[in-house]
Residue, then its C-alpha position, 0 to 999 in steps of 0.5 A: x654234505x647231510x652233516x652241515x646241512x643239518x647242523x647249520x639249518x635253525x630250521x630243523x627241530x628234531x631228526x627222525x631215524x625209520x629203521x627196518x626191523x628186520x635189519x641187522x645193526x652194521x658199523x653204518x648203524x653204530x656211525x649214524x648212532x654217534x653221528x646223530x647224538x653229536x649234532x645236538x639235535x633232538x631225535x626220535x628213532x622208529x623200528x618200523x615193519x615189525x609184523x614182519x618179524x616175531x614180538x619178541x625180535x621186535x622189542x629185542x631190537x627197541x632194547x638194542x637202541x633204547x640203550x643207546x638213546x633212552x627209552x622215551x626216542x625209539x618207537x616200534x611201529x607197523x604200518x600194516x596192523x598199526x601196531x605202535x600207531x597211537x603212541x608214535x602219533x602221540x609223540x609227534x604231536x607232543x614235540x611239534x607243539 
């Protein structure tokens, strides 16, 4: 149902992926992973909560998915202690023009 809703609406500029830091990667992860990059669209993946974990845990897991996406799409970010804040705004506001 997501799927045609998303492929069919001209509407739809770009999709955001918020992931959970803290999560590990399953076969939902590796299926949403494909599924995003077949529709077409343009995407942005943000691995928010990261001052619940260590740095180093943090940019482990933007790796993970830079790999998958290229490093200018995934984004960490702390809500909390605004950590990534200024970058991620930064995005957003560049793809929205």
């Amino acid at each position: 149902m997501i799927d045609g809703y998303i492929r069919k609406n001209n509407f739809i500029r770009r999709l955001i992926w918020v992931y959970d830091v803290r999560r590990d990667t399953d076969e939902l992860d590796n299926n949403v992973m494909r599924w995003i990059v077949s529709t077409g669209h343009n995407f942005t993946m943000v691995i928010t909560k990261i001052d619940k974990v260590s740095k180093n845990e943090a940019f482990q897991k933007k790796r993970l998915f830079e790999k998958n996406f290229g490093n200018d799409r995934v984004f960490i970010f702390s809500s909390k202690d605004g950590y990534g804040r200024e970058i991620l705004l930064s995005h957003i506001f560049n793809i929205a023009k």
